[in-house]
C-alpha positions in Angstrom: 193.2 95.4 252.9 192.6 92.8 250.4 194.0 89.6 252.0 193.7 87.9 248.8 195.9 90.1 246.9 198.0 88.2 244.8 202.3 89.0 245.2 202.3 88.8 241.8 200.4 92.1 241.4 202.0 95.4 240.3 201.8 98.2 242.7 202.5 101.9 241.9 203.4 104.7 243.4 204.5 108.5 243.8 207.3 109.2 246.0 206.7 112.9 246.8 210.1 114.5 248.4 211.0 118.9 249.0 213.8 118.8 246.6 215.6 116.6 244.1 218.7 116.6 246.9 216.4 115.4 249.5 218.1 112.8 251.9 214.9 110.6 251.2 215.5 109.8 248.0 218.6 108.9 248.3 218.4 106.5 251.1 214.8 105.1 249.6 216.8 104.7 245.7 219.0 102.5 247.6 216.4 100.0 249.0 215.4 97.0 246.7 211.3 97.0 246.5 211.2 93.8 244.4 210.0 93.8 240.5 206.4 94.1 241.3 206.4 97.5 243.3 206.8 100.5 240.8 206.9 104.5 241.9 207.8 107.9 240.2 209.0 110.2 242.3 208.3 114.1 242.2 208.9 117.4 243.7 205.9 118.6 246.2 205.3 121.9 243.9 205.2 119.3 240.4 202.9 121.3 238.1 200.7 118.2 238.3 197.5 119.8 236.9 199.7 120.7 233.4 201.3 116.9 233.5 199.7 114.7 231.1 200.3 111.9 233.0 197.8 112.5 236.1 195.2 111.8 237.2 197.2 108.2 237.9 194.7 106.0 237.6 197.0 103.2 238.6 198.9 104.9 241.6 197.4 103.1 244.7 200.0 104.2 247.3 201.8 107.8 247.9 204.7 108.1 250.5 205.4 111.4 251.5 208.8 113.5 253.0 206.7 116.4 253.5 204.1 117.8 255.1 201.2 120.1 252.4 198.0 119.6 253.0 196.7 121.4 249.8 199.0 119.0 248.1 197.0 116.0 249.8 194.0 117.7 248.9 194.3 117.3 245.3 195.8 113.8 245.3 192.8 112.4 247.3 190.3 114.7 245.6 191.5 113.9 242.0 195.3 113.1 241.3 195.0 109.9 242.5 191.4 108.2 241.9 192.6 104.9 243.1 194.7 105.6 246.2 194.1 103.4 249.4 197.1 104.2 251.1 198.8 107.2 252.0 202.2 107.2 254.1 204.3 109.9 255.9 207.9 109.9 256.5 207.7 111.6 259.6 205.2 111.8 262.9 202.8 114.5 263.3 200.2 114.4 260.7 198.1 117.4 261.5 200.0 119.4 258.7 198.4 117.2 255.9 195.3 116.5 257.6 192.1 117.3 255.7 188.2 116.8 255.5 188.7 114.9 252.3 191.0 112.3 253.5 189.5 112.1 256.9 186.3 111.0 255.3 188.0 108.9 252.8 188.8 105.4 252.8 192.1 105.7 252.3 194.6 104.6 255.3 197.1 106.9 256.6 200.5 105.6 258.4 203.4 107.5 260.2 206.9 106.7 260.7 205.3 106.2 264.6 208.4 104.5 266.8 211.6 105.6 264.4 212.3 108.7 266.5 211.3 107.8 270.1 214.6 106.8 271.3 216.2 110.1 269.8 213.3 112.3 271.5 213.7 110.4 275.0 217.7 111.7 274.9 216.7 114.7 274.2 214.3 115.2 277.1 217.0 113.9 279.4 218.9 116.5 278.2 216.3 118.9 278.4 215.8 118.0 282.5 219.8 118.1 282.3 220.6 121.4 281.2 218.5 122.5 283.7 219.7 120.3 286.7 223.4 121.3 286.1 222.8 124.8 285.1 224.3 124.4 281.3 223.3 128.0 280.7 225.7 129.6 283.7 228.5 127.3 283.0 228.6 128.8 279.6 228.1 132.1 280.8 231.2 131.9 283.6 233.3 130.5 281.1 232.7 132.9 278.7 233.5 135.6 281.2 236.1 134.1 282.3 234.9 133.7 285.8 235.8 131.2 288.2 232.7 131.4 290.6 231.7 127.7 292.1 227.7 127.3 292.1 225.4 124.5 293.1 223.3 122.1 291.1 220.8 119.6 291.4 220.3 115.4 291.2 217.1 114.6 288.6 217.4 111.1 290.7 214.1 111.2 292.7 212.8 113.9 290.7 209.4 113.4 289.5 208.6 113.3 285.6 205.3 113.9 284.5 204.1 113.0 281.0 201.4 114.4 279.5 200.6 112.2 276.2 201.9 108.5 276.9 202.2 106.9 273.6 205.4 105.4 271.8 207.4 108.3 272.5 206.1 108.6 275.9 207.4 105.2 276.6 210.1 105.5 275.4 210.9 108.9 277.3 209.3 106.9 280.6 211.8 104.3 280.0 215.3 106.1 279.7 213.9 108.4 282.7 213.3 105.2 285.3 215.9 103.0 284.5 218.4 105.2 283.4 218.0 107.9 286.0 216.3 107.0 288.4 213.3 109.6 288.1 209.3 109.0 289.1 207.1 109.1 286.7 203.4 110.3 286.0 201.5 109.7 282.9 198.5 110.7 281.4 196.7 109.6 278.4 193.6 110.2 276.7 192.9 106.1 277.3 195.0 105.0 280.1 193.2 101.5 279.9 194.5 100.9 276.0 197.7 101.2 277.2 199.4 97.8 276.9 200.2 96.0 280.8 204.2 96.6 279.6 204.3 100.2 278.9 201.7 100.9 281.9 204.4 98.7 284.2 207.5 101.5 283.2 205.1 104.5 284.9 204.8 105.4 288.8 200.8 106.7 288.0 199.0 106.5 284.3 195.7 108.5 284.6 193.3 110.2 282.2 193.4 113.3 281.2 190.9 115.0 284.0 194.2 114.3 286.6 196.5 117.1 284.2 196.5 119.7 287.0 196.8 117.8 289.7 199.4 116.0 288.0 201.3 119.3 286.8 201.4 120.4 290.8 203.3 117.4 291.4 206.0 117.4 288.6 209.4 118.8 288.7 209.6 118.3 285.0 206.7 118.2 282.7 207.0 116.9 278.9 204.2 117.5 276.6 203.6 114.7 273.7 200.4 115.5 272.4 199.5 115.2 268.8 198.5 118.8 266.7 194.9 118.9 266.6 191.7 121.4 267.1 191.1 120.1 270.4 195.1 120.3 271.9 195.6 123.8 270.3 197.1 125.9 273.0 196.7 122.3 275.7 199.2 124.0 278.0 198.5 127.4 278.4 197.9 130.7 281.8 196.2 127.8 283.5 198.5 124.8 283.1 201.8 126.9 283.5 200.0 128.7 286.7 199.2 124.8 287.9 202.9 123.7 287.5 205.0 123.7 290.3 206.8 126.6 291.0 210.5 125.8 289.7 209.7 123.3 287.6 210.7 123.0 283.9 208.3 122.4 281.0 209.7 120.3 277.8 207.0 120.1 274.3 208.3 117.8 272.2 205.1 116.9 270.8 203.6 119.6 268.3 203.9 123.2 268.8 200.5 123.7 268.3 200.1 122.7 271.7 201.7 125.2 273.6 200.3 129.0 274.0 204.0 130.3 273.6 203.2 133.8 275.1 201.3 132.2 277.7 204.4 130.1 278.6 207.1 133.2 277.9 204.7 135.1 280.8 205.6 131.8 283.1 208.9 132.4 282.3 209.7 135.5 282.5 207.8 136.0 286.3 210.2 133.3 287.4 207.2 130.7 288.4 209.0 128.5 285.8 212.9 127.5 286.6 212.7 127.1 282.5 211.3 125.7 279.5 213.0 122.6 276.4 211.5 124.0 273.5 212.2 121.8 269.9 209.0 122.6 268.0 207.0 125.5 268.2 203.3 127.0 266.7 204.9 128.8 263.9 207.9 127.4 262.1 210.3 128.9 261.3 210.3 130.5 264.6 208.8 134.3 263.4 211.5 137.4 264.5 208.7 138.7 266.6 208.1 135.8 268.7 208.8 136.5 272.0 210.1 132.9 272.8 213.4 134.9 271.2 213.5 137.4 273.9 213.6 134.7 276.6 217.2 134.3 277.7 219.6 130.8 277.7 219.3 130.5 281.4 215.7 129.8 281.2 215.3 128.3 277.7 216.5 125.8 275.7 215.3 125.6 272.5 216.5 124.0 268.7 214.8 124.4 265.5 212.8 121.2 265.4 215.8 118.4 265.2 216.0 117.2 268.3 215.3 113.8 266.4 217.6 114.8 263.3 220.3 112.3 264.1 222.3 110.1 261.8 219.9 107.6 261.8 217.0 109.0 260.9 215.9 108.2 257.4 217.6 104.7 257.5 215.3 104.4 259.9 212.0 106.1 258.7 212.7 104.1 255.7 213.0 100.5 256.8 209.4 101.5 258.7 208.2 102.3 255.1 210.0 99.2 253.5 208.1 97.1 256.0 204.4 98.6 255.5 205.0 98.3 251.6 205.5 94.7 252.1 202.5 94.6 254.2 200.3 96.3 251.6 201.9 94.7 248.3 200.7 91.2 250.1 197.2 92.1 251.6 198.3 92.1 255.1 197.1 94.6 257.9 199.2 97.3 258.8 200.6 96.4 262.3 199.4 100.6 262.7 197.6 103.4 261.3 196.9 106.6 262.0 193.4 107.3 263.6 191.8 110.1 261.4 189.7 111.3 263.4 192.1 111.6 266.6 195.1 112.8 264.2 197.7 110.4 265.5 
């Protein structure tokens, strides 16, 4: 960025949301930007090749509520001449991802960090409904069937987490301290992991340690980012190397998971269960055969596990801060790695 940029400088942009009714707007047309930062705001499906007023020479920043990566396509390629900065109100960046921006100069940033906290519950949950048996609870009571059954402690169990990054942490954190559980991480680069998140784990190893790690975990959380190279990460192989009983949790993109591989897993009984919140195809197609897999061995939500309350205050003040950063020429403290896709 240009450190010398002066505060006094306009800066415009597009605010790019799915609907007019979007909760984004809302909470962002509440927020005071100062008199120097100007935006529009638009639909994602804006007839923008018929609008008179684009290319916007002048637009140097676009935040965005939505994923479309033909609409990033024509806003690096010739909507927006000038852009240098491109932001995304939520995490996973492969659904905009695209040769054009990858080789551009333009910087990408996530809301990375706003939803950690709200993902670590869930997984607890996830390890939870399992542990307690959730599923026959609801079924006895259902039946009306007084039938006592045993359950099990996740104190002492061992959580393995493939992906350590924020939300890894975060997920580490709430596991430890709050129950008690031993943890296992992996990461692509264990040795760029800061000395404070590498003190939460039991083990942080690289990524050649996955099935040895797997074989050693009662629980297993996947966190890895949607790209060419995770696509189908925990597949016959990985599920086969799990522990028998265990429970696999993706919170990470559904890319990564081979969903018939893991329904196989399932279904044979090697796998106690699976916590699915995103999945490979969403919405989740009538013919997947995730939907065949009964409530006692999976739990699964459409993608909003992190949907809380709290969620676009949240995404926003992380926006409110970078556009403060990039009005005055500062570095973001952040940005996405292009290449790696998170």
């Amino acid at each position: 960025m240009d450190k010398d940029k002066k505060s006094s400088e306009k800066v415009e942009g597009l605010l790019i949301v799915p609907s007019l009714d979007a909760a984004v707007l809302s909470e962002v047309s509440g927020r005071d930007f100062g008199p120097n930062v100007v935006y529009k705001t638009y639909v994602w499906n804006h007839d923008f090749e018929n609008d008179s007023d684009f290319p916007a020479k002048n637009v140097s920043f676009v935040a965005m509520a939505i994923g479309k990566r033909v609409l990033v396509e024509a806003l690096v390629s010739k909507l927006c001449p000038n852009l240098k900065w491109l932001h995304l109100f939520f995490a996973g960046v492969d659904s905009i991802m695209c040769p054009v921006l990858t080789n551009s100069d333009i910087q990408v940033t996530n809301a990375k960090g706003a939803f950690s906290e709200s993902l670590a519950e869930w997984t607890m949950f996830g390890c939870m409904y399992f542990a307690k048996r959730l599923s026959q609870s609801r079924m006895q009571h259902e039946s009306k069937i007084w039938k006592k059954y045993t359950v099990a402690n996740i104190r002492g169990a061992t959580l393995g987490i493939i992906g350590y990054g924020n939300i890894g942490e975060a997920v580490a954190r709430l596991a430890k301290t709050g129950f008690g559980m031993k943890i296992l991480a992996v990461k692509r680069s264990p040795s760029k992991v800061t000395a404070e998140a590498a003190a939460v784990v039991n083990e942080l190893t690289g990524l050649d340690t996955v099935p040895d790690v797997l074989s050693r975990c009662d629980y297993v959380v996947g966190i890895l980012p949607g790209m060419k190279s995770t696509k189908h990460y925990f597949g016959d192989a990985e599920f086969k190397a799990m522990k028998s009983g265990s429970v696999f949790i993706n919170i990470g993109r559904g890319i990564t998971c081979d969903e018939v591989a893991l329904s196989k897993a399932l279904e044979s009984g090697h796998l106690k269960g699976a916590v699915l919140d995103v999945f490979e195809q969403e919405p989740l197609p009538k013919s997947s055969p995730v939907w065949n897999i009964s409530t006692e061995r999976l739990l699964m939500t459409p993608h909003c596990a992190d949907l809380t309350p709290e969620y676009w205050p949240s995404t926003v003040d992380g926006f409110v801060e970078k556009l403060k950063c990039f009005e005055t020429g500062q570095e973001f403290e952040y940005v996405v790695n292009k290449e790696l896709g998170y």
